[in-house]
N, C-alpha and C positions, 0 to 999 in steps of 0.2 A: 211785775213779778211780786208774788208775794211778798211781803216781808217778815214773815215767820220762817219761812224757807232760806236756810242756810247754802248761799254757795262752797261749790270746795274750798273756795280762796280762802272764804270768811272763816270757815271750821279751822282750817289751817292753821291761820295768824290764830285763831281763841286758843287752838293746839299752845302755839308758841308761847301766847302772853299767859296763858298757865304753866308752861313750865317755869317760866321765869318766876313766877310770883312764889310757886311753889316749891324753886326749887329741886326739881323733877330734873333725874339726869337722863339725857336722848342718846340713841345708842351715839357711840362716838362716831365723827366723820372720816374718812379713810383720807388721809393725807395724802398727795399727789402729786408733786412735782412734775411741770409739765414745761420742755422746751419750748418757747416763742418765740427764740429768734426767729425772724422771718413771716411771722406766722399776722394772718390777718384777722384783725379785730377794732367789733364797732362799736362805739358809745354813742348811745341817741341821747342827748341833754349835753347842756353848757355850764353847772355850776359848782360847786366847789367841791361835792362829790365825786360827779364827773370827773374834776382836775385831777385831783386825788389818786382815783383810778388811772385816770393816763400817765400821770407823773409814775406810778409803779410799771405799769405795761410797759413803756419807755424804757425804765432801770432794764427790765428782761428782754429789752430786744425787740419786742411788737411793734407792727406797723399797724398804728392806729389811726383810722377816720373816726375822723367825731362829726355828728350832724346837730344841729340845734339853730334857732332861731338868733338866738343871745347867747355869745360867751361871758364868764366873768372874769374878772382884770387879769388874773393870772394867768390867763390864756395867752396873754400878750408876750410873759417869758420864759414861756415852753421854745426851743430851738430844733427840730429833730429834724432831719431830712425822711424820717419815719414817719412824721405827723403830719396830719390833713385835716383840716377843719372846714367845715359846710356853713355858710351861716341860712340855711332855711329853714324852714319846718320839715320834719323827716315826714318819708313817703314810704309804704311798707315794700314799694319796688324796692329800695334802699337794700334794705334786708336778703340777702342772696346768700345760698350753699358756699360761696368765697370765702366766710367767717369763720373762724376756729369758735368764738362765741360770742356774744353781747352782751351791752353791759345797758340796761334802759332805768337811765338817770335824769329823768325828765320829772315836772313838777306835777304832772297828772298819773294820779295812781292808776285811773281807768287805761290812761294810754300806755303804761306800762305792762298792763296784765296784757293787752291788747300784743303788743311789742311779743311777750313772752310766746302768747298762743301761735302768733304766726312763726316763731322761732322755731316753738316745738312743733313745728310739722314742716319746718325742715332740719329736724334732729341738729339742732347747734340749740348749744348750753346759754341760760342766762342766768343772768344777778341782777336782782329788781335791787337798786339801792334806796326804796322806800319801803320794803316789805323782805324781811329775811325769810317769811313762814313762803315764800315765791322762788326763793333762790333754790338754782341747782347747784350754786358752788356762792361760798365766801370768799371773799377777801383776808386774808390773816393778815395778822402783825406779823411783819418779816422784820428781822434782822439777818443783814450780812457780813460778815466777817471774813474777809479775804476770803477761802474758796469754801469756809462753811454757809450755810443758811440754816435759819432756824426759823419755825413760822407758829405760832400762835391761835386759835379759835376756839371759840366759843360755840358756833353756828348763831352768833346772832345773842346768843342767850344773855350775856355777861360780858358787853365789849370795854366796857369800864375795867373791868381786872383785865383782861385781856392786854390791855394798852399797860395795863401798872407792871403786867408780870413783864412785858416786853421791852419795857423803860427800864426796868432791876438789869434782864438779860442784857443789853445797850450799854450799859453802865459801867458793867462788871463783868465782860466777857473776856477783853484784852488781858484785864488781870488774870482770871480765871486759868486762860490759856499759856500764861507765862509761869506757868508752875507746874 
């Protein structure tokens, strides 16, 4: 391929790292709350992103398969009767219309776009967790608070505030609400 010739992928992510740099606000994200109890969902990768992610899918209820080569330690105290973990290389058989959506958390960028394309053509949502300008959904900062939730994003932009403003909310919600 040439290498003057821009893929989508690459215009995309330049999209991103220029709003970032500049500042540039994107329309806003439509917020969403989405029931999982029950609901089936895959992570391809073992590391601490990956965990991250299941550790929250878990909190909501998701029955999560994770496939990966290698897990990393903390995989060892995840307990769920919800959780299944593969230790192979994932196979794109893997990937089946069973998913609510996937999350490809693998250390290869190329096998994640990979991941993504065969997703999107069977219409289930992914989150590249090495490329937000790939994602069809974020992850937010959530906090919960007995039967509130409150959740947080940037889309990727500014996940450094993102965490400060959700640390302040954490902090000072109990009080908040006692008045």
């Amino acid at each position: 391929m040439n290498e003057n010739i821009k893929t989508s992928s690459s215009v995309k992510r330049d999209i991103l790292l220029e709003r970032r740099k500049s500042k540039i606000i994107r329309p806003p994200l439509f917020p969403l709350f989405i029931d999982l109890e029950h609901k089936n969902i895959l992570i391809i990768g073992g590391g601490k992103i990956a965990l991250r992610r299941c550790g929250t899918l878990l909190k909501c209820g998701a029955v999560v398969k994770i496939i990966s080569p290698e897990f990393c330690e903390g995989f060892l105290n995840l307990k769920s009767d919800n959780l299944t973990l593969i230790k192979r290389e994932f196979l794109f058989d893997d990937l089946t219309s069973e998913y609510e959506f996937v999350i490809a958390a693998t250390n290869n960028h190329e096998l994640n776009l990979k991941i993504k394309e065969h997703a999107k053509n069977l219409n289930i949502l992914v989150n590249l967790v090495d490329d937000a300008s790939e994602c069809d959904f974020y992850f937010p900062a959530m906090i919960n608070y007995e039967n509130i939730s409150i959740t947080i994003s940037s889309a990727g932009l500014d996940i450094k505030n993102t965490h400060k403003i959700a640390n302040i909310i954490r902090e000072n919600l109990k009080d908040w609400l006692k008045n």
